[in-house]
C-alpha positions as CSV (number, residue, x, y, z in Angstrom):
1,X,13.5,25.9,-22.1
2,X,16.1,23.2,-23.3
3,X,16.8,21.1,-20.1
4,X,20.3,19.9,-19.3
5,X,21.7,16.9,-16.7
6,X,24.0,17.4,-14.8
7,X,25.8,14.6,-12.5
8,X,27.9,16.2,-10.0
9,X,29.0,13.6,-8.4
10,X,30.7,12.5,-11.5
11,X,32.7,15.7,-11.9
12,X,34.5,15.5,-9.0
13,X,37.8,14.6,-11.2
14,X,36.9,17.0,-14.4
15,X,35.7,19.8,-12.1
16,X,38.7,19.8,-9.6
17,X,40.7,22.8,-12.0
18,X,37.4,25.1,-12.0
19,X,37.0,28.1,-10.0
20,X,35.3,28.1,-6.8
21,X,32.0,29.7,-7.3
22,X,30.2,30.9,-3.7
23,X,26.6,29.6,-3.8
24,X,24.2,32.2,-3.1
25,X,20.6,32.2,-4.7
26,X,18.3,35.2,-4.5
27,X,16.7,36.0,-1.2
28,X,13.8,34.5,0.0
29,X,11.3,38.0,1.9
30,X,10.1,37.1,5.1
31,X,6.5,37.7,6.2
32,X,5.7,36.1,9.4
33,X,2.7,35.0,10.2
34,X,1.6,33.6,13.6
35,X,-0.6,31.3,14.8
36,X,-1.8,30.3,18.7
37,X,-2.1,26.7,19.2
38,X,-2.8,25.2,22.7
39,X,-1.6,28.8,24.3
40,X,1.7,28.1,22.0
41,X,2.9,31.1,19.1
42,X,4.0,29.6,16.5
43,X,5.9,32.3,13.8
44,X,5.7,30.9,10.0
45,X,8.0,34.0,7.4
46,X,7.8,31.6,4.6
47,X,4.4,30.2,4.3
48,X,3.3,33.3,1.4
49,X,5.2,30.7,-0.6
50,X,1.8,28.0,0.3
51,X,-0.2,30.2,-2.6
52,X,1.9,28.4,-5.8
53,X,-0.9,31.0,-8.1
54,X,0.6,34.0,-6.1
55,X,2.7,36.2,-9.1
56,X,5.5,36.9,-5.8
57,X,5.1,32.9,-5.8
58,X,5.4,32.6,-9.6
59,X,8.8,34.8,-9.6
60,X,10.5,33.4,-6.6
61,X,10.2,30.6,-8.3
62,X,11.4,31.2,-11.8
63,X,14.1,32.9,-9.8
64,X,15.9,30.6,-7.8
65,X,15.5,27.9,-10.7
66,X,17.1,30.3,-13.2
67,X,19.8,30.8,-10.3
68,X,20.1,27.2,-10.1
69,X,21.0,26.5,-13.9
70,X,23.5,29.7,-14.2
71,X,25.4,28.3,-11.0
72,X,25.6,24.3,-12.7
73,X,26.9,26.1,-15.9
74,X,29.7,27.9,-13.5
75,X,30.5,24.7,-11.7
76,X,29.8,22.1,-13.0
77,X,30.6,19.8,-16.9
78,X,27.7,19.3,-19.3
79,X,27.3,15.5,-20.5
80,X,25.7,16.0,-24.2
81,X,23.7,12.9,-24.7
82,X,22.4,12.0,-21.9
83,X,19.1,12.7,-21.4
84,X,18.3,10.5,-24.7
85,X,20.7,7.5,-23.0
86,X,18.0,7.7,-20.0
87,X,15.0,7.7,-22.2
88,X,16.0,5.1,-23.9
89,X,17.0,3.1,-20.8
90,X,13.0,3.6,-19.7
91,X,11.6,3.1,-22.9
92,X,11.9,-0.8,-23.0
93,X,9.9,-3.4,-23.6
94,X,7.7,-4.8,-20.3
95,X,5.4,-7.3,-19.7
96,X,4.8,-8.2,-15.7
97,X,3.7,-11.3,-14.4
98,X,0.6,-12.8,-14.5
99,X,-1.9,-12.1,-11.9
100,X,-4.9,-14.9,-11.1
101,X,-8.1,-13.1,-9.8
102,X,-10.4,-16.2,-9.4
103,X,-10.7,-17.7,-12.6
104,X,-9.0,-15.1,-14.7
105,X,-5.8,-14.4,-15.5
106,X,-4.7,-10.5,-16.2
107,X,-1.0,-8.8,-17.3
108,X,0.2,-5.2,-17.2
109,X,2.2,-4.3,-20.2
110,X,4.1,-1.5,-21.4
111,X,6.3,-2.0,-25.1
112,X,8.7,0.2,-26.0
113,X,6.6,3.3,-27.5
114,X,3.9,2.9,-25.3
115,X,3.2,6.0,-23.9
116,X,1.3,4.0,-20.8
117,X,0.9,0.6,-19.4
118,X,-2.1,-1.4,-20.7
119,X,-4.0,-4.1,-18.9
120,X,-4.4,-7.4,-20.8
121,X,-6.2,-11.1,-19.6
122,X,-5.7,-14.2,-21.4
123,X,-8.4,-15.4,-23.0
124,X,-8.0,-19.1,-24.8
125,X,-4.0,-19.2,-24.8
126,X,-4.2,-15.2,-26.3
127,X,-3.6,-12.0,-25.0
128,X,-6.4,-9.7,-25.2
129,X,-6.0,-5.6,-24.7
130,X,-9.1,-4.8,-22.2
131,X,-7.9,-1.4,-20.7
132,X,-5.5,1.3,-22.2
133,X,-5.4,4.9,-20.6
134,X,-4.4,6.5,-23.8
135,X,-7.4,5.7,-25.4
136,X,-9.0,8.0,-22.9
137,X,-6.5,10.6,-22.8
138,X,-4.7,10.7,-26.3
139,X,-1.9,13.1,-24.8
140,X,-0.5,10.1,-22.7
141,X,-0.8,12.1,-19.4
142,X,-3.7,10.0,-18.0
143,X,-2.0,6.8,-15.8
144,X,-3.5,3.7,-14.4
145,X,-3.8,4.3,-10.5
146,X,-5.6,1.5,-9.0
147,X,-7.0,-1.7,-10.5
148,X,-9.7,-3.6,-8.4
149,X,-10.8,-6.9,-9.7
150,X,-14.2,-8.4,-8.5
151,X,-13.5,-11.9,-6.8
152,X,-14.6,-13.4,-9.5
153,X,-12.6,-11.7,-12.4
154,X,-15.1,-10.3,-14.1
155,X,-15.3,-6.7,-14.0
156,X,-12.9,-4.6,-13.4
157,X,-12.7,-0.7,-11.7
158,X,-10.1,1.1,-12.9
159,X,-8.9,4.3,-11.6
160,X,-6.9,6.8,-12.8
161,X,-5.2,10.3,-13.1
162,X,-3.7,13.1,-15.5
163,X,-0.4,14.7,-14.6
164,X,-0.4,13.1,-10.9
165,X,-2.7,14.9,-9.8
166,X,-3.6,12.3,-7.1
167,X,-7.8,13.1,-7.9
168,X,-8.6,10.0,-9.7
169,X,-11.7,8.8,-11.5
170,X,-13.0,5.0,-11.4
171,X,-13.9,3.4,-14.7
172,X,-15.6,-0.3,-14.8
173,X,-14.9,-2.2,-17.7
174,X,-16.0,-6.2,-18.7
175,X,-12.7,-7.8,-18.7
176,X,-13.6,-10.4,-21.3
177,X,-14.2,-7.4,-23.8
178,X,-12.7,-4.4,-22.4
179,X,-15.9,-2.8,-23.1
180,X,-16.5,0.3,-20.1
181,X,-19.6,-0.4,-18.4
182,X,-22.2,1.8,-16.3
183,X,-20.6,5.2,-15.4
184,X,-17.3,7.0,-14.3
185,X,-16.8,7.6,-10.4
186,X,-15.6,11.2,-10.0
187,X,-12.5,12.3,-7.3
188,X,-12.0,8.8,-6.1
189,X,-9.1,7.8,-3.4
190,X,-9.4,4.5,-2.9
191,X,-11.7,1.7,-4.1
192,X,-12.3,-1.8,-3.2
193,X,-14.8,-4.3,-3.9
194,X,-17.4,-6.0,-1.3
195,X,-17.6,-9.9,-1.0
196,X,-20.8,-10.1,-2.8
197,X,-19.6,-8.1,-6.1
198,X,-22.6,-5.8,-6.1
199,X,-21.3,-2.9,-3.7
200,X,-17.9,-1.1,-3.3
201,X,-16.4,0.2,-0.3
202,X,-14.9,3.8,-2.0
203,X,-13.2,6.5,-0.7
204,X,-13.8,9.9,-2.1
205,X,-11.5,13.0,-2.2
206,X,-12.2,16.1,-4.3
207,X,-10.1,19.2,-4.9
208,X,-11.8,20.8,-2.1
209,X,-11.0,18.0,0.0
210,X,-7.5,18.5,-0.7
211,X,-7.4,22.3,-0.3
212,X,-9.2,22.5,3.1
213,X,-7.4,19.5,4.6
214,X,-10.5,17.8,5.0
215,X,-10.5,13.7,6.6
216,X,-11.7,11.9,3.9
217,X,-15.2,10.0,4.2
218,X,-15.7,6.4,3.3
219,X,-18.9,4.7,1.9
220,X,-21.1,1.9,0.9
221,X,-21.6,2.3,-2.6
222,X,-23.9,0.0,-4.7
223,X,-22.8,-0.8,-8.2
224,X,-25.2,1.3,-11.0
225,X,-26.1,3.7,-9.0
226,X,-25.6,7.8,-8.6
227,X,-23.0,8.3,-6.2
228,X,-24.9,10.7,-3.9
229,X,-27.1,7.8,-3.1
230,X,-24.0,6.2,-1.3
231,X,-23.9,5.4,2.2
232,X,-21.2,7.3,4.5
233,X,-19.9,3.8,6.6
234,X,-16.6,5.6,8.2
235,X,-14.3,8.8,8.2
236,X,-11.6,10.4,10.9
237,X,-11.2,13.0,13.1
238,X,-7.8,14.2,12.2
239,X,-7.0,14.5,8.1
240,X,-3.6,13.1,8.6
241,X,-5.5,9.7,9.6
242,X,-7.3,7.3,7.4
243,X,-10.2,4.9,7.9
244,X,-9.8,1.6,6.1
245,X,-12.4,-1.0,5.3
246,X,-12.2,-4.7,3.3
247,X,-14.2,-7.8,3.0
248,X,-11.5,-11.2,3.3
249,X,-12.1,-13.7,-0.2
250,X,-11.4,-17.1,2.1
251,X,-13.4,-15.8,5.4
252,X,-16.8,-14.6,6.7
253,X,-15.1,-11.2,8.1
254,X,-14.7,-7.8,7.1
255,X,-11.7,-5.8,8.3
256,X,-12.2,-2.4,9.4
257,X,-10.6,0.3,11.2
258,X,-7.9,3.7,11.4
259,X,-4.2,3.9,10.5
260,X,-1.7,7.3,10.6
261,X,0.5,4.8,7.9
262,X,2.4,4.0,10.4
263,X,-0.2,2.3,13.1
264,X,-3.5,1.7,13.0
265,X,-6.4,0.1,15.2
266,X,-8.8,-2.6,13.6
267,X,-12.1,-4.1,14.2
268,X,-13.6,-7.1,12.8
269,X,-16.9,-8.1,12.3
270,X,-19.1,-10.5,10.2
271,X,-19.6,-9.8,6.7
272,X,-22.8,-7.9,5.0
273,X,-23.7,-6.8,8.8
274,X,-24.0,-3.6,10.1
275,X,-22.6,-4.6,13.7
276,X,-20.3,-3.1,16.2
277,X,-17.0,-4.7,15.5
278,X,-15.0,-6.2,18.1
279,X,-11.8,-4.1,18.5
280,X,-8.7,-6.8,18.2
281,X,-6.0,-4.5,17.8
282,X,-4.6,-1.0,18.6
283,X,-1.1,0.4,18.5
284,X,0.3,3.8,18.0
285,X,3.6,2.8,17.1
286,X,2.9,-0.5,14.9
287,X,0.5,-2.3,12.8
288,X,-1.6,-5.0,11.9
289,X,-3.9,-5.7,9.3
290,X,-5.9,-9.6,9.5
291,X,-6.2,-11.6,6.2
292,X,-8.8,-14.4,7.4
293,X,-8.9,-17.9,5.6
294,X,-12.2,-19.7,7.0
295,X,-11.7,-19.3,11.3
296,X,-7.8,-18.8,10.9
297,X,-6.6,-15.2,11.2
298,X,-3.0,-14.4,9.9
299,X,-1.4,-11.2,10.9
300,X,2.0,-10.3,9.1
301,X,3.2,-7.4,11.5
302,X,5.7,-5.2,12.8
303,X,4.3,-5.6,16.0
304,X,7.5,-5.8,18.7
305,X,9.3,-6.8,15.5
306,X,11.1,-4.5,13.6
307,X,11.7,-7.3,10.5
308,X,8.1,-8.2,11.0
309,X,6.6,-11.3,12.3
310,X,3.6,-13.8,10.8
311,X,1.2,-14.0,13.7
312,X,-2.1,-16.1,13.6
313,X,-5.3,-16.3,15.9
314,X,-8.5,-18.5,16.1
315,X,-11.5,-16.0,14.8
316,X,-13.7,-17.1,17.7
317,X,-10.8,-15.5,20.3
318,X,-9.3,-12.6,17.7
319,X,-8.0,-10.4,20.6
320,X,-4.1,-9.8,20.4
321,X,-3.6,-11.6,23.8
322,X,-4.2,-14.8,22.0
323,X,-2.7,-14.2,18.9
324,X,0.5,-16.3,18.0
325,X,3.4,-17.0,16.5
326,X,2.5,-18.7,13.2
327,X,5.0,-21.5,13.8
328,X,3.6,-24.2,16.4
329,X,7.6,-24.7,17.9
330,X,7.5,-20.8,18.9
331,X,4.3,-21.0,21.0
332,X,6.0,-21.6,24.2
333,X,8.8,-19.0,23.8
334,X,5.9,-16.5,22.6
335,X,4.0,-17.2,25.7
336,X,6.6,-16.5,27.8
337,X,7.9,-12.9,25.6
338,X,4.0,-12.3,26.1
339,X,4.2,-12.5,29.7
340,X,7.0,-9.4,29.9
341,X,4.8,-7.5,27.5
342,X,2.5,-4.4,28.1
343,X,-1.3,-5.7,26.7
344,X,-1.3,-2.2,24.9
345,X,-3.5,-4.0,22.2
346,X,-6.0,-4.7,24.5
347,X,-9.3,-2.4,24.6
348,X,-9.2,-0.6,28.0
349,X,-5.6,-0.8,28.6
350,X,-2.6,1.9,27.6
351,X,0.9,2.0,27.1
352,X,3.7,0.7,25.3
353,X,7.0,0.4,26.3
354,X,9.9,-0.9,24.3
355,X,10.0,-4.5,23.1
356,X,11.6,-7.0,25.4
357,X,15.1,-7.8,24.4
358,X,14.6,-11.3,23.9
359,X,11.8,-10.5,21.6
360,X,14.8,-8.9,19.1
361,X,17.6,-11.9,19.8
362,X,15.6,-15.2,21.4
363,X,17.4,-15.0,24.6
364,X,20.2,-18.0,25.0
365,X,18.2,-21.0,25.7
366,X,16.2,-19.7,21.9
367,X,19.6,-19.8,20.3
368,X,20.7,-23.3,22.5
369,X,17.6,-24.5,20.6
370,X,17.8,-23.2,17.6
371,X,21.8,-24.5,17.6
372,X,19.9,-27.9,18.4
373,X,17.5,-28.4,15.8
374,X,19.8,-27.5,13.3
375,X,22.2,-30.2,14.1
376,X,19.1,-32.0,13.8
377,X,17.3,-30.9,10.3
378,X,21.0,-29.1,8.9
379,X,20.2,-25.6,7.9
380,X,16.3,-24.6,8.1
381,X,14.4,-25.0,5.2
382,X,11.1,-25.6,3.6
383,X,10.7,-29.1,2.2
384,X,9.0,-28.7,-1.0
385,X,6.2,-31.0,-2.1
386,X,2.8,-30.5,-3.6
387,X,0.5,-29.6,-1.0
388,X,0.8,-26.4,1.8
389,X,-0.4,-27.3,5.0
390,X,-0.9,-24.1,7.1
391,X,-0.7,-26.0,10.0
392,X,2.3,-28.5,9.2
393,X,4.9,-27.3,11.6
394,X,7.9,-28.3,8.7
395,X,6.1,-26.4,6.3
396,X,6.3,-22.5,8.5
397,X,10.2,-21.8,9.0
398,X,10.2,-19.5,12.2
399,X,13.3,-17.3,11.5
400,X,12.3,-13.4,11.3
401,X,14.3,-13.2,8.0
402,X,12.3,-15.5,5.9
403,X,8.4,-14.0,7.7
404,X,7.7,-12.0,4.2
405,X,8.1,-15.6,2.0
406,X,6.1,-17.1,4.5
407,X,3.8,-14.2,3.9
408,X,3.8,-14.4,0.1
409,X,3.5,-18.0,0.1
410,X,-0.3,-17.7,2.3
411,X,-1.3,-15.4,-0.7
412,X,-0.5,-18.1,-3.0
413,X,-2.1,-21.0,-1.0
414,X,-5.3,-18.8,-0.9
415,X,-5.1,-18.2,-5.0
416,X,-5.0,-22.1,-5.4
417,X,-6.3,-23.9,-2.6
418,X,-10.2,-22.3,-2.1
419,X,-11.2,-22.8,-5.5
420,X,-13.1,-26.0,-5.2
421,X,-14.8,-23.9,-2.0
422,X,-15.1,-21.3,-4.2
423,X,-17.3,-23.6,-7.3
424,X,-19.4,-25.2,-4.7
425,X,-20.7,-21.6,-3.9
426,X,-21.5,-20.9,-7.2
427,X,-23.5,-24.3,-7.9
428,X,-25.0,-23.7,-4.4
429,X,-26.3,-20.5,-6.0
């Protein structure tokens, strides 16, 4: 079938002098089916369409996109040409920017023609191809999911998927060489390496997974070996929820825990244990997720902050009651917002009303002060100079408008700053 585009919101002006054409595609049978839930009937006619394999399915479908075409043609102008202007509009040249994993450098690259992106690192001042999906699926349908880089650069697991199928598999590769290493991971979600490079926390999820709705199990999985031999470490009760596990590069605590996407709950506890983590945080209507550089924990969250907020705590008292604002000149108003709040976040307490209103504006005596220290300073910035002291109060700007800079400027610090940390481990080894 030879596909046309059509852009009807362009038309309005060439289409105005065409006949009005009634829209009325082919009619969808009803077959109700019921279901009792918590003494409730609930009536689904439509869900024979669920079965995509079903022939009805198969027709239906053919039939209302055939309908579809025939009523464009009646209403609407063909542009000749366009699909090739849009192909040619993706198919450019692309080279992204340049990602430090420890002492490596790595770039994902896509040239016009290239039927995928490709993963390069830069070895001695060149560029050298390490990972290209096409050279596992020649078609070009195989794409690049997930990349997880050991902390040290090293080795690489790559994931990835044919036609978007959302079922990936988990290659490892030598990133000096590109050469694959050990063998393929089957029906892997998600993948993330442990602290001390020889395990993997990885989620799996199969086609039956999918089909049955199943919650998806986590586990401790040791580099090398079969995957049955992995250890199950976490999993949900409800399939719409996810359990979430990582180890912190710059700190001595993993992050653990279960988010619905738009909340979550998280634990902490010390890393390469098996302990009960200490729950620090629990919303149902926000979330939080801890980066920890040495006994600092930052916290960039949309916690009673719609624009999000950078939050930080002491890892000896993690619990949200003490966290923070990340700015030193915001602790007292904090205190004080903290005061009027509900400790939802709290283990053994419930509830959470709406945020404060001075939590969204600062109250008048916040803007007063605010009104003050820019009479003071002129308009808030950060001074630039070589150094990034977390804890320089000229150096954190406290406005809720600049909180993802601030955020993107920790991850930065913690690329550069740890590295000597990070060579006295490996001569202490």
């Amino acid at each position: 079938m030879k596909y046309q585009y059509w852009l009807p919101m362009m038309l309005f002006a060439g289409t105005a002098g065409r006949a009005q054409v009634e829209f009325r595609p082919p009619a969808t049978p009803q077959h109700a089916v019921r279901d009792t839930i918590h003494n409730v009937v609930f009536t689904d006619p439509y869900r024979w369409l669920e079965d995509k394999d079903d022939p009805a399915v198969v027709a239906w479908s053919k039939a209302q996109h055939d309908y579809g075409i025939e009523y464009l043609q009646k209403t609407q102008q063909v542009h000749p040409g366009v699909r090739e202007q849009l192909a040619a509009y993706i198919d450019r040249d692309y080279e992204g920017p340049l990602t430090n994993v420890g002492d490596r450098v790595f770039q994902t690259v896509k040239m016009k023609g290239d039927k995928q992106y490709r993963i390069y690192t830069i070895l001695n001042g060149k560029r050298v191809l390490i990972w290209d999906p096409v050279a596992i699926d020649p078609t070009g349908k195989t794409s690049t999911s997930g990349v997880a880089y050991t902390y040290d650069g090293n080795r690489a697991a790559i994931s990835a998927q044919k036609s978007g199928a959302e079922i990936s598999t988990t290659y490892f590769i030598d990133t000096r060489t590109g050469k694959q290493i050990g063998k393929p991971l089957e029906n892997t979600f998600d993948f993330k390496w442990t602290k001390d490079q020889k395990h993997a926390y990885v989620t799996f999820r199969s086609p039956e997974d999918v089909a049955a709705q199943r919650p998806l199990k986590t586990y401790l999985w040791e580099f090398g070996t079969p995957a049955s031999k992995a250890r199950q470490i976490g999993t949900t009760d409800d399939a719409k929820n996810s359990f979430f596990i990582y180890d912190n590069r710059y700190g001595d605590m993993t992050v653990y825990g279960e988010s619905d996407f738009y909340s979550n709950k998280a634990y902490i506890r010390r890393t390469g244990t098996n302990e009960k983590g200490r729950l620090i945080y629990e919303s149902t209507v926000s979330n939080a997720y801890p980066q920890i550089i040495g006994d600092r924990m930052y916290m960039f969250t949309n916690d009673h902050a719609p624009n999000f907020r950078l939050m930080t705590a002491d890892v000896a008292r993690p619990e949200y009651k003490d966290w923070r604002g990340a700015h030193p000149r915001r602790r007292d108003r904090d205190a004080e917002l903290r005061s009027d709040e509900t400790q939802h976040h709290c283990p053994g307490q419930e509830g959470h009303p709406e945020p404060p209103h001075a939590l969204r504006s600062g109250g008048p005596s916040a803007a007063r002060n605010r009104a003050a220290r820019a009479g003071k300073r002129g308009r808030h910035q950060l001074r630039p100079r070589e150094g990034f002291d977390l804890h320089d109060p000229e150096h954190l700007h406290h406005d809720a408008q600049n909180l993802r800079g601030l955020a993107q400027r920790l991850q930065m610090e913690a690329l550069f700053r740890p590295r000597d940390a990070d060579r006295h481990e490996r001569h202490r080894g």
